[in-house]
N, C-alpha and C positions, 0 to 999 in steps of 0.2 A: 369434457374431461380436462381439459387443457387450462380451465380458469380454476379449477380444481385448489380449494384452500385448504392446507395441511397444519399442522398445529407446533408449537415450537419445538418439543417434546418428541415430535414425529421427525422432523427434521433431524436435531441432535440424533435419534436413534439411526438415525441412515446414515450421519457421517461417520456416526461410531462405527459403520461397517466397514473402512477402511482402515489403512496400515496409518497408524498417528503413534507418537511420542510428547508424551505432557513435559512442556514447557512455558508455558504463558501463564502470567499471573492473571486470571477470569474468574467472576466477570470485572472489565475497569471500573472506573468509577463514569457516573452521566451529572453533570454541573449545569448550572444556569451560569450566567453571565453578563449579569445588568448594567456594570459600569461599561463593559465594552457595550454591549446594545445600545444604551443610552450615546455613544457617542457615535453611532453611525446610522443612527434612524430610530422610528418607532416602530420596535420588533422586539421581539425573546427572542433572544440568542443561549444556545443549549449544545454543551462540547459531551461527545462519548472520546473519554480520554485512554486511547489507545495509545498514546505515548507511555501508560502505566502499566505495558504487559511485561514487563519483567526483562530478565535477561541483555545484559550492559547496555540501557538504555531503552529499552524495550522498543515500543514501533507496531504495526504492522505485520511487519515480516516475521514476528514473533508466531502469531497468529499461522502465517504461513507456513513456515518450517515445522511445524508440527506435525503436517502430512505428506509435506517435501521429503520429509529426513526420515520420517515414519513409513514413507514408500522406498526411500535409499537402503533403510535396517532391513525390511522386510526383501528386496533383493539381494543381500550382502554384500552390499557397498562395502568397502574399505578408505576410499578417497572419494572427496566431492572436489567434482571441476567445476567452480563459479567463476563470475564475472561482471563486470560493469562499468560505472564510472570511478575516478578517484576517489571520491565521496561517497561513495554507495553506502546507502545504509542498509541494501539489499546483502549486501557481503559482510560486513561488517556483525549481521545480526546469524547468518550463515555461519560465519570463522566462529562467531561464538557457541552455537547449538553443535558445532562439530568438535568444539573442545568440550561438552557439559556430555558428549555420547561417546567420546574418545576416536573420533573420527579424523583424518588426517584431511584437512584444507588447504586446496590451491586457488589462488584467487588470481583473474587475468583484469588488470584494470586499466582502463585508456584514456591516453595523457590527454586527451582532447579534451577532456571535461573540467580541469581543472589544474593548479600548480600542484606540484608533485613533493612538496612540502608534507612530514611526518606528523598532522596533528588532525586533529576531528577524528570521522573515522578509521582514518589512514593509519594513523596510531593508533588504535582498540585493534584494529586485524592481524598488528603487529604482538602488539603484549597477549593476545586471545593464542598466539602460536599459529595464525595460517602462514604459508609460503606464500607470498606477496611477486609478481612480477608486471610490470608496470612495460604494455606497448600500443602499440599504434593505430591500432584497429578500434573503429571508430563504434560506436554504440550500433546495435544492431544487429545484421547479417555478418557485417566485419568479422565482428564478436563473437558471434555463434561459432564460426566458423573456426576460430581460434579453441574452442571447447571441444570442438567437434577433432579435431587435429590432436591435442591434447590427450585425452581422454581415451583418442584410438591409438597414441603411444603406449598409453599407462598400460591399455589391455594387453598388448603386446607383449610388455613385461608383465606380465603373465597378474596385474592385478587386477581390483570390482572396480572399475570408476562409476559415478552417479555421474551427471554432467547438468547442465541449465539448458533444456531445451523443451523447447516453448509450447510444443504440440502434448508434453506427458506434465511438463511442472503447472503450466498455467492454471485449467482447468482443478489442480488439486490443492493450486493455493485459492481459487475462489470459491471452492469448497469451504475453507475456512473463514469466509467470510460470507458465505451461507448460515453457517452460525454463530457470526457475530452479530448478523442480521436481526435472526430470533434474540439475542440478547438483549439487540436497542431496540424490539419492537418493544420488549418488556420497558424498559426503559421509560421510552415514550410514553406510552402507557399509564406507567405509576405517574410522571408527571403533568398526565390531564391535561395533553395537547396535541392536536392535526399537524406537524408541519407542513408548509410551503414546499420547502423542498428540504434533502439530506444532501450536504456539501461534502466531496473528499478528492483529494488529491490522485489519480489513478489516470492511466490508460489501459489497463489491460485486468487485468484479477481482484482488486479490492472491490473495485465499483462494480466488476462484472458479476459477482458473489453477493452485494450488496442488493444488487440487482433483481437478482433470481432467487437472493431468500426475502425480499417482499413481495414480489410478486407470488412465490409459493405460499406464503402468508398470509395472501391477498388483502394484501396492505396496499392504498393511492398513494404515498407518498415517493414521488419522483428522487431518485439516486443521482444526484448532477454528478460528473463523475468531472473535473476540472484537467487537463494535459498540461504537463511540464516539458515535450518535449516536441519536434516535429519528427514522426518515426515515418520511413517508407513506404508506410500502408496506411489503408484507412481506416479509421481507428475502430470508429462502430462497427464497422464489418468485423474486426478482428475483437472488440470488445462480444457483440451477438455469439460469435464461434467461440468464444471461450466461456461464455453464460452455457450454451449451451451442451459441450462439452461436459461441464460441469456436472449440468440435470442430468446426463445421461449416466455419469457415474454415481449419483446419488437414487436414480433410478425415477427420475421426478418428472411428469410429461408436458412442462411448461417449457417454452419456446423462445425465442425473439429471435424478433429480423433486426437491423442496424437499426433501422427509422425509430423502434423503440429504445436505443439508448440514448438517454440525455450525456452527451458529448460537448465539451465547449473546450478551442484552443485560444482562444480572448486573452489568454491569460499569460502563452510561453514565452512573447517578447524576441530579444534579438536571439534568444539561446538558451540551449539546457545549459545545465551547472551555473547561471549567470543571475542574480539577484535581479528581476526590474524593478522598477519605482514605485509599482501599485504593489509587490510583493513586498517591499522594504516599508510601508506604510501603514502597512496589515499588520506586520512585524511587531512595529513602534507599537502601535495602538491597542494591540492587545498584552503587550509585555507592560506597558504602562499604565492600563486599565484595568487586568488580572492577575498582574505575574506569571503568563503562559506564554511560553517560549513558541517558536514556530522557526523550521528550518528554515534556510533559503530558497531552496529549490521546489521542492515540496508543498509543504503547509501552507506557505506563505502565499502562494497562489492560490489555490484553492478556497485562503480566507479574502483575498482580494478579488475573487469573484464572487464572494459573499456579499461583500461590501459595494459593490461595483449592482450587483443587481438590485440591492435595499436602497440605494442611493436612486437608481434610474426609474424604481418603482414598479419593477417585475415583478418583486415580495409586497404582496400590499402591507401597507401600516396594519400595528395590528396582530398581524401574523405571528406564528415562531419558525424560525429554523434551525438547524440540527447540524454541525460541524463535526465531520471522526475526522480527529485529529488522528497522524497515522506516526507520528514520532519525527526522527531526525536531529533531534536534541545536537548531540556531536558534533554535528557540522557545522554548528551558530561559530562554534570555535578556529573553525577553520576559514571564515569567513569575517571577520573583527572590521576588514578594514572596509567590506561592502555594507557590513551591516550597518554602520555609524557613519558614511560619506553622507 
């Protein structure tokens, strides 16, 4: 029962059984990309551009908050308690879906990540109308914990908070990438190719979604899910428990242990929020070979691990692989002086 393959159509009707709010421009578009392929091996290279789901800059998180916020309406939320880095384009794409629902955003973002300069995202969460407070508590449990403190004020004064906590939101944003899943298997599909593997920037819900709707799909193509950060825990474990999470809310009797998630931190360098070299290279080379932007923190790894395993010859020649770009547009701007050193 557990190899059990469901159809895409089947999928979408079990996510529809949740609480969601349409926002994302679906489906993106799925490109080739032969001048960048040509200059980093013999490969097809193939982007599902989820930088085009809409809403001030789209992303990702676009995707996400659809069932996030679709869970907050359906409890009568009043206020979201989010959070993250300076940068966030997790908040950023938040502040925005809470002003297009009339929802009142507070955003707790920490200085650690980044200069506290008003421009990328930092600026959209400002013009979008969230309540911006900017402190010390480091990405994480810190974090949390500041949400959690937060959040049990607001109730006090007698309002609904939603808050970002990891055990209800996770699992319901890799829901929606459960069926984003089903959208690139079509994808792939129409264009009349096996990938090697599917590249994306994640530790926790894109990949882990990505994950469990090819495997429900029962689709081989491996989900490398690339880290940008070193978090407290490990990851697979916490990537498997939110895959599975997931299926249980979609009602799906597919599984994973850690060992099946493709995991790699090859990529996060001296630090989150911090441009590296192989990130900054990935950058250049695809902006200069497609005109496709790639954040700093983000994308830009994720494509540098692309390139990093075509080059070592993990990807045989030959092959194609498969990049979801997950957004982060914004940030290129708040980063000018890393991105061009």
């Amino acid at each position: 029962m557990k190899d059990v393959a469901f159809t895409a159509d089947e999928l979408r009707r079990r996510a529809d059984r949740l609480p969601r709010v349409p926002l994302a421009h679906v489906p993106t578009p799925f490109e080739e990309l032969p001048r960048f392929a040509g200059r980093i091996g013999r490969v097809r290279v193939f982007v599902k551009r989820d930088d085009c789901t809409g809403l001030l800059f789209g992303g990702n998180k676009v995707r996400h908050s659809e069932f996030l916020l679709g869970d907050a309406v359906s409890l009568g939320a009043d206020v979201i308690v989010w959070g993250a880095g300076i940068q966030s384009n997790n908040c950023r794409v938040t502040a925005a879906a809470c002003a297009r629902l009339g929802l009142e955003c507070r955003l707790y973002l920490s200085r650690s990540t980044h200069t506290p300069e008003v421009q990328g995202n930092l600026l959209l969460d400002h013009l979008v109308g969230a309540k911006v407070e900017l402190v010390d508590a480091k990405m994480g449990p810190e974090l949390y914990a500041v949400f959690d403190a937060e959040a049990a004020k607001l109730k006090a004064a007698g309002r609904k908070p939603y808050r970002w906590d990891p055990a209800r939101t996770l699992p319901r944003a890799a829901v929606s990438y459960v069926v984003a899943a089903a959208e690139l298997a079509d994808d792939i599909e129409r264009a009349g190719v096996s990938p090697a593997a599917v590249y994306v920037s994640s530790s926790a819900s894109t990949g882990a979604g990505l994950a469990l709707g090819m495997k429900a799909l029962g689709r081989s193509w491996p989900v490398r899910s690339v880290g940008y950060i070193r978090w407290p825990w490990d990851v697979p474990t916490e990537m498997a428990r939110c895959a599975n999470d997931a299926a249980e809310l979609l009602d799906l009797p597919h599984r994973f242990t850690p060992a099946e998630i493709h995991y790699t931190d090859e990529q996060i360098g001296a630090d989150y929020g911090r441009l590296s070299p192989a990130g900054r290279e990935a950058a250049h080379l695809l902006a200069s070979s497609e005109a496709l932007l790639l954040d700093p923190v983000y994308t830009a790894r994720a494509v540098a691990q692309l390139i990093a395993d075509v080059r070592s010859g993990r990807v045989p020649a030959g092959s194609a692989v498969v990049f979801v770009h997950t957004g982060g547009t914004p940030a290129v701007f708040a980063y000018a002086e890393e991105m061009l050193g």
